[in-house]
N, C-alpha and C positions, 0 to 999 in steps of 0.2 A: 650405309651398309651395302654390302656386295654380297652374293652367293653363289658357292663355289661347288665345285659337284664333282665327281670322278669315279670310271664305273672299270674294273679289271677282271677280266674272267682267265682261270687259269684251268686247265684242262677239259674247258667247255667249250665246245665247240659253238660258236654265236656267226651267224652273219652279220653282212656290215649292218644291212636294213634295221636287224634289231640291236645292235649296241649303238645307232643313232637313235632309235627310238628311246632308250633304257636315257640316255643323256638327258634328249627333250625333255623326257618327261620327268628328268629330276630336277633340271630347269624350271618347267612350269612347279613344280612344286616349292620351289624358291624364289617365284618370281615377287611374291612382296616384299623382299631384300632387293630390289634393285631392276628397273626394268627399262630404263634409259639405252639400253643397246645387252648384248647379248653373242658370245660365241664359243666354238669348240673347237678341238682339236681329236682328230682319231689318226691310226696309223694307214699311211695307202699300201700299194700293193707291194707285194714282192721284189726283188734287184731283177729277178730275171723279166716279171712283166713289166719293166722299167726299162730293160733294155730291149724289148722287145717292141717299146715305142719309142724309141731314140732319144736324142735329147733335148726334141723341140718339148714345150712348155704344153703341156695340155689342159690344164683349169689356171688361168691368172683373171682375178679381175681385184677391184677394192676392197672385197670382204676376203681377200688372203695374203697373207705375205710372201707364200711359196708360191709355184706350181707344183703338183703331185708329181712329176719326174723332172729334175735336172741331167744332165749329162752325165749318162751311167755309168761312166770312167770314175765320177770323184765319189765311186762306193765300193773300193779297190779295200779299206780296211773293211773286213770281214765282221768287225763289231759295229761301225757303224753303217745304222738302214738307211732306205732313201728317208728323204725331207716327209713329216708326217702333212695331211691333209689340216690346213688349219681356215675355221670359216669365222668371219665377224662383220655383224650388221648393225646399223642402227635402228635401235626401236624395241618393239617387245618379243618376247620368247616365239611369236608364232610370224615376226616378218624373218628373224635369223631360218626358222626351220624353213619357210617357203623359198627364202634366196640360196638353201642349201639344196635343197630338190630341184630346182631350177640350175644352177649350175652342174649336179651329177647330172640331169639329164643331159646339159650340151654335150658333156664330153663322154657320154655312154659308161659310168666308173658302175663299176658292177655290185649291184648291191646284196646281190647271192653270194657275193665270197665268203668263206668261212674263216675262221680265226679262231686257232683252238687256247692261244694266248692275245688278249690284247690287253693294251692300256688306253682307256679315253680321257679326256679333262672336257670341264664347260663352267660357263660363267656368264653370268646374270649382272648387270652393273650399275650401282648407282655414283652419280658421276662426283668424285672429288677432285680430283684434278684432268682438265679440258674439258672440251665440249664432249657431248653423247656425237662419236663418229667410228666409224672403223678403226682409225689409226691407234684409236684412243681406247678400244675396246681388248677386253683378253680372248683368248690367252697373247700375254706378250711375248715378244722374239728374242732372243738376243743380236739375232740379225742373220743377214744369208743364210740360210740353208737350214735353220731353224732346231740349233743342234741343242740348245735349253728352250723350254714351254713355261711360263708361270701361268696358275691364275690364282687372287690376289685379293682378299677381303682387310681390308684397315688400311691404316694409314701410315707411310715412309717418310718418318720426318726430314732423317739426315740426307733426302735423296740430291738434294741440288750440292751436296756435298760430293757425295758419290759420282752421279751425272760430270761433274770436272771433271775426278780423277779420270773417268773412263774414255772420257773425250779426248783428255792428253793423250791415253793409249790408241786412240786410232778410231774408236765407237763411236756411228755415226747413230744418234738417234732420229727415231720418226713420230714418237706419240709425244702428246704433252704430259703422259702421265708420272706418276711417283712409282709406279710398277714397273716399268722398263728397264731400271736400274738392275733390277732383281735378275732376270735372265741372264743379261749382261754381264753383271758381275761374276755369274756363277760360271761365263764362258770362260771370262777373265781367269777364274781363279781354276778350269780344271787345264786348260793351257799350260800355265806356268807352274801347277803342280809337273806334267808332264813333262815338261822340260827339266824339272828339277829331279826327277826321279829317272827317267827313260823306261826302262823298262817295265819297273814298280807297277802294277794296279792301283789305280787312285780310285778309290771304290763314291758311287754316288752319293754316300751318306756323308764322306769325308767333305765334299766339294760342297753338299748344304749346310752343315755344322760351319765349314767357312765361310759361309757366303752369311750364314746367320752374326756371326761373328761383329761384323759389321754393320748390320742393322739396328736403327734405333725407330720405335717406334710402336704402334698396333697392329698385329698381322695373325692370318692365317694363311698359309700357301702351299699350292700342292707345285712340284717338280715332275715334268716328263722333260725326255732327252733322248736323240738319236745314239747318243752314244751308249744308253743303258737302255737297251732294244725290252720291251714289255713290265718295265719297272717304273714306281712310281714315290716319290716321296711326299710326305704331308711333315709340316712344323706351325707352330702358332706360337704367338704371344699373345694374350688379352683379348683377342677374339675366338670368339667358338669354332669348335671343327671335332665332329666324331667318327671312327670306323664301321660300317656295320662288316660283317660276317656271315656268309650264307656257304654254310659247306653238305654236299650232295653227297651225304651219307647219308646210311637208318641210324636209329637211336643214340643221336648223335648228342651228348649232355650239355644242356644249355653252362656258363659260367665255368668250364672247365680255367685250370691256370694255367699259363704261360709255361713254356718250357723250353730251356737252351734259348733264352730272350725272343721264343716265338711262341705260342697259343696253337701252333698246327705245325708238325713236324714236318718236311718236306716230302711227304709219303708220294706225291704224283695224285692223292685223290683232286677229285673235283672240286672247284670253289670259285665263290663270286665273293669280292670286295667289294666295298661301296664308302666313298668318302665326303661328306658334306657340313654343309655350314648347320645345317640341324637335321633333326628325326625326323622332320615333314617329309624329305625325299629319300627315306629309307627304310620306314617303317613296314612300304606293303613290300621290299624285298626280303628283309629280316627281321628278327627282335633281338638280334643277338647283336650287341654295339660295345664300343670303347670309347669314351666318351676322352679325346686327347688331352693333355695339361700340359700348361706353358711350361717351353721350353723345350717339350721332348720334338725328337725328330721320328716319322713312324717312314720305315722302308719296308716297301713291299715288294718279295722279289720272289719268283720259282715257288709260288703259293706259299711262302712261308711272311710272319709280321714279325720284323723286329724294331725295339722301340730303341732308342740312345736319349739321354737326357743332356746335354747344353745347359752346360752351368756358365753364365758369362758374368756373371753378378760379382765370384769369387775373383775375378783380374787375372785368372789364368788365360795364357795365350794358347787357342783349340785349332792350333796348324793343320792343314790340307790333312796330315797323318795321326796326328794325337789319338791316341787312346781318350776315350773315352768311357763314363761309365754306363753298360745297359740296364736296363730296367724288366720287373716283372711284374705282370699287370691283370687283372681280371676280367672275363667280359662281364657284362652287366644284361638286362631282359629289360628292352622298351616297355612300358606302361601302357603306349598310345598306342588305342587302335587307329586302323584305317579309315573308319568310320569319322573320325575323328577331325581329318584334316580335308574331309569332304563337304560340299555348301548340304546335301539334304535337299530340303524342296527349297530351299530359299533362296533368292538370287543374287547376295550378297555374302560373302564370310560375314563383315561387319553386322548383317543384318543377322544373321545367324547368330553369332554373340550373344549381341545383345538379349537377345528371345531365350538365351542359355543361362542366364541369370539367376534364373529362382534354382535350376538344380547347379551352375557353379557355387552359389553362397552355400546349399544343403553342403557341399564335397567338404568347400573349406572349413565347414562347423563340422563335419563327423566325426569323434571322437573326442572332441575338446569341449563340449560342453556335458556338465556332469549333473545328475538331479543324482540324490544316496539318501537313502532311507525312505521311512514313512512319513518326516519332516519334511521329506522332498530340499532339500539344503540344496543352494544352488551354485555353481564354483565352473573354473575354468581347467581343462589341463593342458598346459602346451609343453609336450614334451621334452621339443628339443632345449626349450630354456629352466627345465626344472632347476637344473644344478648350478643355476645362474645368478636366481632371480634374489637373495639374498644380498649377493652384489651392485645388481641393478637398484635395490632398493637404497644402499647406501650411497648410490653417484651424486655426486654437486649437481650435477644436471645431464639432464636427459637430451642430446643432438640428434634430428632428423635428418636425415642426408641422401637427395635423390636428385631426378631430373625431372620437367615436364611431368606429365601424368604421376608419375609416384610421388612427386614431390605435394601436387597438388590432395592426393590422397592421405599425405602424414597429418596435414595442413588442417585436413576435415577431421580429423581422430586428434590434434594435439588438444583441445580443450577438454575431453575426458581423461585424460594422460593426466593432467596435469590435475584437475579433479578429483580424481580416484588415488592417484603415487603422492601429491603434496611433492611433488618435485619439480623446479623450474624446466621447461621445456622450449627449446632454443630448432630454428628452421634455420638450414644452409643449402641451399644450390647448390650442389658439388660442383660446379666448372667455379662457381663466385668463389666456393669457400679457398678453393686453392690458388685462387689469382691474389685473396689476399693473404693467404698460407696462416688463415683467421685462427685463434688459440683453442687447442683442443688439447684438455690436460688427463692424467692417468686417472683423476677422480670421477671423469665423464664414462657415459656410455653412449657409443656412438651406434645409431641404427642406420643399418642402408635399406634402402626402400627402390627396390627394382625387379619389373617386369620378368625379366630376360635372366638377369645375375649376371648379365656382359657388358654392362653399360658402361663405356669408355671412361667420362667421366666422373660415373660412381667409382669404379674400382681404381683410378687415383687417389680420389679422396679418402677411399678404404685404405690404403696402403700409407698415405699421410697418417692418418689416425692411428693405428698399428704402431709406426712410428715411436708417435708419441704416447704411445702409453695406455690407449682407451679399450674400455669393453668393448667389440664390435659385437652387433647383432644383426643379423641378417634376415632380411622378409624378401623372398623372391619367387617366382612361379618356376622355380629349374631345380629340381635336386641338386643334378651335375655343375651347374654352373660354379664362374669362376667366384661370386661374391659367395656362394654357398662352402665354397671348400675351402676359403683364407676366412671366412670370421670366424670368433672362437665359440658362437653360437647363433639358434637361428630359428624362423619360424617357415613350412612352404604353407605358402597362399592357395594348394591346390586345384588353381580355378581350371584346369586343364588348356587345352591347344587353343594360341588363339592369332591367328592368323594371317588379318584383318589389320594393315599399320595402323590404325587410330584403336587403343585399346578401349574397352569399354568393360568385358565381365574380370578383366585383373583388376579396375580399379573399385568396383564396388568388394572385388572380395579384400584385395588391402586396406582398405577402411575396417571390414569385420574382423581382419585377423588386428590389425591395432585397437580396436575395443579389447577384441578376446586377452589382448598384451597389456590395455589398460588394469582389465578385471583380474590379472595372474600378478600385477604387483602390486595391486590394493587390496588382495587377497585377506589379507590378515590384522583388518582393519578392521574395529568394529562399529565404526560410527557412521558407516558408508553401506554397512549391510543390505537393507531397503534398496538404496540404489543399485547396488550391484546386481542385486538378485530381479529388478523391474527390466533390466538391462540382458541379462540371460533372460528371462520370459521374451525380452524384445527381438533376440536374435534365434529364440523359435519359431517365431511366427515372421519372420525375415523375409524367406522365400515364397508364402503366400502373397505379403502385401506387394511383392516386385510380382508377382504374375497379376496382382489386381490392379499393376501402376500398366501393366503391357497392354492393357485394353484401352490404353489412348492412342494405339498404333494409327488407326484413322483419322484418331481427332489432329494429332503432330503434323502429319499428311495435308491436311486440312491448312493449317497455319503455315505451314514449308509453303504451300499453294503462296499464302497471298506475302507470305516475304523473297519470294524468288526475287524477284527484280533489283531487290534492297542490296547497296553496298556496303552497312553496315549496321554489325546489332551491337547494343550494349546489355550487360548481362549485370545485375545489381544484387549482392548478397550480404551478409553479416553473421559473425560469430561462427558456428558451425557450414554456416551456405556461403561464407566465403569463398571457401573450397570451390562449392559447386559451381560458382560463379566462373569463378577462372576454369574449372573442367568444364563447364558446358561452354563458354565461349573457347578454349582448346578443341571443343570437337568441330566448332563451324568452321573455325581457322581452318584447322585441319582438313579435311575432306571437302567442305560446299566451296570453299577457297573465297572465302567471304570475310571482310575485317568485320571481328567480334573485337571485345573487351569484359573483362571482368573486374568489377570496381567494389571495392569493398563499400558500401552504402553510408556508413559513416565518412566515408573522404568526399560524398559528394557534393558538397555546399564547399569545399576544397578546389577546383576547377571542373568536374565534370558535368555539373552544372551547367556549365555553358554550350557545352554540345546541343542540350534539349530544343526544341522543336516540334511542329506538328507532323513533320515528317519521318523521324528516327523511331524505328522502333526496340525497345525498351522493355527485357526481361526485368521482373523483380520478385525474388526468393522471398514468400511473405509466409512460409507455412509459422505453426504456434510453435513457438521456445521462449524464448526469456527474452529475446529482442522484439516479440512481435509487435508490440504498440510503437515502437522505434519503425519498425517497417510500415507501418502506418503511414507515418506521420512524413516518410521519403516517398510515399506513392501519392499523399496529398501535394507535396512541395513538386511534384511531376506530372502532375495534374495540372496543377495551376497555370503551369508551362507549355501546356497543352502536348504533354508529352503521351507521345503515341503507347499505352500502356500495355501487354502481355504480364498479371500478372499469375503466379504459381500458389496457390493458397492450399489451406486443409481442407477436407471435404466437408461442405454447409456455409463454409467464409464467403462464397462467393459475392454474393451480394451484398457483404459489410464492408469489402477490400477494394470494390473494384467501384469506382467512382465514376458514375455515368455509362451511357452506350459502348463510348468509346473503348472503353476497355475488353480487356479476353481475358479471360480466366483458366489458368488449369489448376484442375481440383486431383489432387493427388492425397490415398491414404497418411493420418496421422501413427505413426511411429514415436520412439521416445528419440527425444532431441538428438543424443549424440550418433542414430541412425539413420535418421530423417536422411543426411547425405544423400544416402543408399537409395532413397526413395529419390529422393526430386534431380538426380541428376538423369535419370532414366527416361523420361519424357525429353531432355537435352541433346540424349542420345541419340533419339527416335527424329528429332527434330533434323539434328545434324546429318543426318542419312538417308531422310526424304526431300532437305536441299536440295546436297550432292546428287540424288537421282534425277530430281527434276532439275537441276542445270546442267545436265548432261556428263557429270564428270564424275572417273574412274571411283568408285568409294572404297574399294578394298586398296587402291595403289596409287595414293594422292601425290600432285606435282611434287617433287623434291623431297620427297619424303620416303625413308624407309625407316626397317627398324631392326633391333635383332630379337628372336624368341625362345620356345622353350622347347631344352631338351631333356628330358627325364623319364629317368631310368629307375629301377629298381631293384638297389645293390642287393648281391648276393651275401646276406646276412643272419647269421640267424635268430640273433640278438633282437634283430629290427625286423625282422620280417612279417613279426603279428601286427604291425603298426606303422611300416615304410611308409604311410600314407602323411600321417600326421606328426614325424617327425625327421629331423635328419641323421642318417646314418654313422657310424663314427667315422666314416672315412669323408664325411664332409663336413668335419670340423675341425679346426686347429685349436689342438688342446694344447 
């Protein structure tokens, strides 16, 4: 992932100093999408203080592809300004800002200018196509004189297609990216609009609708252009990107609607825009946002938004000029405080998480678990799936479908699922399920299981399913997102902001919201009663035992001590701790940058076995369920082997489980089996994040890794207003 950012002030008068800073620091607030390199673009000065320094070059070095004045002769068209300022460094958000102050100062650019319109763009990158370098950094050019700006989150598949054609025409490229295409093309296409028209206005929205035309792939993208002097466009497909809105009026009504395909009439008030990859970098400007949907194009011009929708799906051909259809649209009110996306006293987001635990699980249970009457009767309510769940009850079977961490989460909830419904429940990868485009039929109901609600390869697999015919059900921490607004129902995980690329409090709270999904279709079962209701008792007392698991913060500390040096852990689970298995060695991979493994304990007399030694150290998930005497009996067979032992027990097993000196024990609170997860992967967490510290590497923003997260809102409804929390609104469900 990449994170994209762009700031527009329209009757506000801003110097340069602060719409760099308003940039930075939407950057930094995006920097755990991508931080391999880093750049911006803002507009430089005036035509006449352009001619007033001739037309030698005065800022050229590798972080730009212009200098801030060319030869003031070729700005003789009256529409088009000089070349904007565009900077790009290698590294993180705070070496771009340093090598941006350091070049303003050589050349004296004045950072008191004022600017009662401007447009800025910025980008944060994590790298998919070439190395982290300037050339390869956005915003991209279309070339000389930098008359298109991109910057650029997803991925352009058909670009080495595109890259030909544009080469025939004459385009020289310089990055190795799949973004470069983008600027380019759009040179390409407002040229030979103009030639075809002559005098015609080719207006900026026409030139991205075509340039989109042509595009196959995953994207968000914002457009700046010399030729459309303080204008700015945004479009996506399948990745995130929302508006906010800060307009400098009194009593100004939050959610007002669109009008004449704008939300703000062209009156000349005062106003700030603000466009990014999520709410993290816009929440302390506004609460007021539009959270964009694939396909639309959003133009923002003369302080007015208007939206167009690109339809490419129906084979119509959407020419330089086509009419198009516009759309009308609502704002929405962030949820998230500021508060919110700040570390606090801790010095880690991830560390922060984690510690957030006992009240993200209270968020995600409020409202959905139900005690009624003096019987005190114990039941679940999920709202968004009431009108579902008689469906769901009749499916051939029940499909989990995520990536990484979520997937690992369905993983640890499928054996109560299966428990409690009496219906077969089936696990697919979504990148695997669609490589083998594996059978998903109308009798199934298929659940997407994701963080974000943006996950690349979930919302294929979501859209394959669709297809063919199945329930989708949605479990995601996004209202707004895209897996939230295409399934036909769905549950939010409410764990709130989380920050931190390695997740930690979304996955304990998707485990609880898949219990609370098992308890809501075994509802009406009466031979499961007992269980059910031991099971509600267990997810009251949820958020205690995770703050009585957090006071091994030392002990984990303690243990991270003496495996620093270690190249590799193996991490041993079964039945329910399968799960946690592969999610606690995911967190070491992840962040300590250390080979883990998670091996189901029954496959171990299968080859893993032979790993063991006195030198490997060896997690094993031993707390009490219905495997425990089986986990026994694998800590004995890894003993014998003189395997280095770390094992996880209930509290008092200590000294039944742990066989000789050699062994370490962590004793963590007993829970009821299908929550246990919840419990023992938290000590994993703890582990995984006092590594990373003491190996000295980044924990919030691990090598090669990004992610995408959460933006949510809450729709102006009033239907759903007593209850936005706990369930989804109707305009995030396809009925």
């Amino acid at each position: 992932m990449c994170g994209i950012f762009a700031y527009l002030n329209y009757n506000v008068n801003r110097e340069r100093r602060y719409i760099l800073q308003v940039l930075f620091n939407g950057l930094r607030r995006l920097e755990y999408r991508g931080y391999d390199s880093a750049g911006i673009a803002i507009d430089s000065s005036s035509v006449s203080v352009c001619a007033e320094l001739g037309s030698s070059p005065v800022l050229d070095s590798p972080t730009r592809s212009q200098p801030i004045c060319a030869d003031p002769n070729s700005f003789s068209n009256s529409r088009l300004t000089p070349p904007p300022l565009v900077f790009r460094q290698e590294g993180n958000i705070e070496s771009l800002v340093k090598s941006v102050y350091q070049e303003v100062a050589e050349v004296e650019l004045n950072l008191e200018e004022s600017f009662s319109i401007h447009a800025g763009i910025a980008h944060t990158r994590w790298a998919t196509h070439g190395e982290p370098a300037p050339r390869n950094s956005h915003p991209q050019t279309s070339g000389l004189g930098d008359d298109f700006l991109v910057v650029h989150n997803g991925v352009i598949t058909n670009y080495e297609v595109l890259k030909e054609t544009l080469v025939r025409h004459g385009f020289i490229f310089e990055s190795e990216t799949d973004t470069e295409v983008i600027p380019k093309l759009a040179k390409f296409v407002y040229d030979k609009a103009n030639e075809a028209t002559g005098d015609q206005v080719v207006t900026f929205s026409h030139v991205v609708l075509e340039v989109m035309r042509h595009l196959e792939g995953a994207y968000a993208l914002i457009f700046k252009s010399r030729h459309y002097p303080n204008e700015l466009i945004a479009c996506k497909r399948g990745s995130p990107l929302l508006l906010g809105v800060k307009e400098m009026r009194e009593n100004q009504e939050n959610g007002s609607a669109f009008e004449d395909n704008t939300f703000m009439s062209k009156d000349g008030h005062p106003k700030e825009l603000f466009l990014s990859s999520d709410a993290h970098a816009v929440v302390e400007h506004t609460k007021k946002v539009l959270v964009i949907e694939d396909g639309e194009v959003v133009h923002l011009k003369d302080g007015g938004v208007s939206i167009l929708k690109f339809e490419n799906d129906k084979g119509e051909h959407v020419g330089p000029l086509s009419r198009v259809a516009s759309v009308r649209r609502a704002l929405s009110i962030l949820e998230m405080e500021v508060e919110q996306i700040n570390k606090g006293h801790y010095e880690h987001y991830m560390q922060k998480e984690i510690h957030e635990q006992p009240e993200s699980l209270t968020t995600t249970m409020r409202g959905r678990l139900i005690r009624r009457g003096s019987s005190k009767s114990k039941s679940v309510l999920l709202g968004g799936l009431k009108d579902h769940l008689k469906t769901i009850r009749r499916s051939r079977r029940i499909v989990f479908i995520g990536c990484g961490t979520s997937y690992n989460a369905a993983l640890a909830a499928r054996p109560i699922l299966e428990e409690l419904s009496g219906i077969p429940v089936s696990m697919e990868i979504a990148s695997d399920l669609l490589d083998r485009q594996g059978p998903i039929y109308r009798e199934d109901t298929a659940v997407f299981v994701s963080q974000s609600g943006e996950t690349a390869d979930t919302l294929l697999a979501l859209q394959y399913a669709l297809e063919n015919g199945a329930l989708c059900v949605g479990i995601t921490n996004t209202v707004g997102s895209a897996i939230a607004r295409k399934t036909h129902c769905g549950i939010h995980i409410n764990a709130g902001a989380e920050i931190g690329v390695a997740s930690t409090k979304a996955y304990t709270s998707q485990i609880v919201v898949m219990a609370m999904l098992a308890l809501a279709i075994g509802g009406d079962t009466i031979s499961n009663q007992a269980r059910r209701e031991a099971i509600v008792d267990g997810l009251y007392d949820l958020p205690n035992k995770v703050r009585e698991v957090l006071k091994l913060d030392q002990e984990m500390k303690d243990l991270a001590q003496l495996l620093i040096a270690e190249q590799s852990l193996l991490v041993f689970g079964r039945s329910y701790n399968y799960a946690t298995a592969l999610e606690g060695a995911l967190k070491v991979k992840e962040v300590a940058l250390m080979h883990s493994e998670g091996i189901l304990a029954g496959e171990m007399k299968h080859g893993p076995l032979a790993l063991v030694d006195e030198n490997l150290p060896i997690v094993v998930i031993a707390t009490r369920d219905a495997c425990f005497s089986k986990q026994q009996s694998v800590i004995q067979q890894l003993h014998a082997r003189k395997g280095r032992l770390i094992v996880m027990c209930s509290k008092g097993d200590a000294t039944s489980v742990c066989p000789g000196e050699s062994c370490r024990s962590i004793e963590v609170p007993q829970v009821e089996d299908c929550l246990q997860p919840v419990i023992n992967v938290v000590p994993l967490q703890l582990l995984a994040y006092h590594l990373t510290v003491l190996r000295g590497f980044n924990v919030d923003q691990p090598r090669n890794l990004a992610k995408s997260t959460v933006i949510k809102v809450a729709y102006q409804c009033n239907l759903y207003k007593a209850n936005c929390s706990t369930n989804y609104p109707p305009s995030c469900k396809a009925e």
